[in-house]
C-alpha positions as CSV (number, residue, x, y, z in Angstrom):
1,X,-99.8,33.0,75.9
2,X,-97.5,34.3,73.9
3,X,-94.4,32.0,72.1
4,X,-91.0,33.1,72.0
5,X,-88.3,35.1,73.6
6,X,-90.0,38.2,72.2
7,X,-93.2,39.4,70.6
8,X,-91.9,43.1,69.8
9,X,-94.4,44.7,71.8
10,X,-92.2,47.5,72.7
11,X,-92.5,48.3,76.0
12,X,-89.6,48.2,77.1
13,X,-88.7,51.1,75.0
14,X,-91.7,53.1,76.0
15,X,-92.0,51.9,79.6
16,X,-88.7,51.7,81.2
17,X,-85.6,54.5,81.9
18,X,-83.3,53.5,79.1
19,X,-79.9,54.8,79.7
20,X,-76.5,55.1,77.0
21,X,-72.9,55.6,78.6
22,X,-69.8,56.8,76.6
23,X,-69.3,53.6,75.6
24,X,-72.7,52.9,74.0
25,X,-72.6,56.1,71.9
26,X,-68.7,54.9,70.8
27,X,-70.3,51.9,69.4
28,X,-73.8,53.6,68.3
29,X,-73.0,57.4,67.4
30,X,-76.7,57.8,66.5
31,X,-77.2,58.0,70.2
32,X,-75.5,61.2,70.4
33,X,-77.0,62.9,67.5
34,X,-80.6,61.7,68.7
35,X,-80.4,62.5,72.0
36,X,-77.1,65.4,72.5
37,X,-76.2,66.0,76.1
38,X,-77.6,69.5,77.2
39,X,-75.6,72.1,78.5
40,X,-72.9,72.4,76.0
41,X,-71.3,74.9,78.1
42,X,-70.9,72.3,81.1
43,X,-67.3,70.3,80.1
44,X,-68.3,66.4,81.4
45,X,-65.7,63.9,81.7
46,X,-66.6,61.6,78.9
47,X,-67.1,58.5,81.6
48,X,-69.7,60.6,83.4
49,X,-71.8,61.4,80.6
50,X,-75.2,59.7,80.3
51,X,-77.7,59.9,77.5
52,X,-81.4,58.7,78.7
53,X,-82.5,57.5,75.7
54,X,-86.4,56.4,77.6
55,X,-88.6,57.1,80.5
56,X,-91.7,56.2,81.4
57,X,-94.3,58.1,78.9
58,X,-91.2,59.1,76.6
59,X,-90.6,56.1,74.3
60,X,-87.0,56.2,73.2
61,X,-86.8,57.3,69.3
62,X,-85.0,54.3,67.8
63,X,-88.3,52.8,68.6
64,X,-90.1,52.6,65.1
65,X,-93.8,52.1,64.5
66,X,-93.6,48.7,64.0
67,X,-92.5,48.2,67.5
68,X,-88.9,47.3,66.7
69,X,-85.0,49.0,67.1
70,X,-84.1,51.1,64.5
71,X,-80.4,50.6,66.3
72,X,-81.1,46.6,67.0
73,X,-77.6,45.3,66.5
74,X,-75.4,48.1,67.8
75,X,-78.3,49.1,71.2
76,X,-77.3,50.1,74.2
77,X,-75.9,47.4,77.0
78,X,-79.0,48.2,78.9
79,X,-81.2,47.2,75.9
80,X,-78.8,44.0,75.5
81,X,-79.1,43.2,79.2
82,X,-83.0,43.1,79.6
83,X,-84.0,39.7,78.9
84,X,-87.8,38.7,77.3
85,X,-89.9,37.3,79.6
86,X,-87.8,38.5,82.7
87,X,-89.9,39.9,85.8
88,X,-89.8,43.9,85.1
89,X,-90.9,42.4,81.2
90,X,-94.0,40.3,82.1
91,X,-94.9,43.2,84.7
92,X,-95.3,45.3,82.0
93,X,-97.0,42.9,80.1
94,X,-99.6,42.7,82.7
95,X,-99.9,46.6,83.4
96,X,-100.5,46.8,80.2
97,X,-103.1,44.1,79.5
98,X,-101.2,41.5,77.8
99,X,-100.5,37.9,78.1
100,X,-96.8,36.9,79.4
101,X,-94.2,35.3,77.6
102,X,-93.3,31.9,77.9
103,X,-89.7,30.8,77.4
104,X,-88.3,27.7,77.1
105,X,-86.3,27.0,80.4
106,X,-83.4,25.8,78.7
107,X,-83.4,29.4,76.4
108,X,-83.8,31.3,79.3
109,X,-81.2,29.6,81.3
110,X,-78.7,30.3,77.9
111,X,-79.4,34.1,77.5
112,X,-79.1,34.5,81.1
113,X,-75.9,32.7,81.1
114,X,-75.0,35.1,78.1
115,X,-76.1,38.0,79.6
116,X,-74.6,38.0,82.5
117,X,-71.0,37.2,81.2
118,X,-71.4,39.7,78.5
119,X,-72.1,42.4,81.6
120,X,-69.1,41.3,83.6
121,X,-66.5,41.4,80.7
122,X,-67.8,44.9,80.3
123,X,-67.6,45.7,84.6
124,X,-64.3,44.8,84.1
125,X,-61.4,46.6,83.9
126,X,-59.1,46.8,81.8
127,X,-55.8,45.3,82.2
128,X,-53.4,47.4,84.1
129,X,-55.3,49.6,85.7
């Protein structure tokens, strides 16, 4: 079995829909240059726009050969928000012929805690509004 939170195998950039919102490309403006919305001539409201940066059979390109994000510390939320070893990752891992990972409870417990916090300050609106 594998050790760890992670063992870079990189499937979740090549197996999953990996999505960017307006906010994502404010922090990472490689998203936008990598992957610019189509139809130029179509005027989207800036909240509305979505960049898919991965779908299943289309890795995302930030993905680099040795299995690891070229964008790692500035990624998506999506990307921040799937957890190692969580049940879409060890499916995966299994579809694709490889042992799961094991987490320490107490680690997994943590980053969930983490997680989820981190995804509810961003749910939440602003003040004022």
């Amino acid at each position: 079995m594998s050790i760890g939170p992670c063992d870079n195998c990189g499937l979740c950039c090549e197996g999953l829909i990996i999505e960017a919102d307006a906010v994502d490309v404010l922090r990472e403006p490689r998203i936008e240059e990598e992957y610019p919305l189509g139809k130029r001539h179509v005027r989207l409201p800036i909240l509305e726009a979505i960049w898919v940066l991965s779908t299943p059979g289309r890795p995302c390109a930030f993905l680099t050969n040795e299995k690891r994000c070229s964008i790692y510390p500035t990624r998506p939320l999506s990307c921040v928000a799937f957890l190692p070893g969580s049940p879409k990752c060890q499916e995966l891992r299994r579809d694709h012929g490889l042992l799961p990972v094991v987490l320490q409870p107490s680690v997994h417990r943590v980053l969930t805690e983490i997680m989820t916090a981190a995804i509810a300050a961003e749910a939440k609106p602003p003040d004022g509004m």
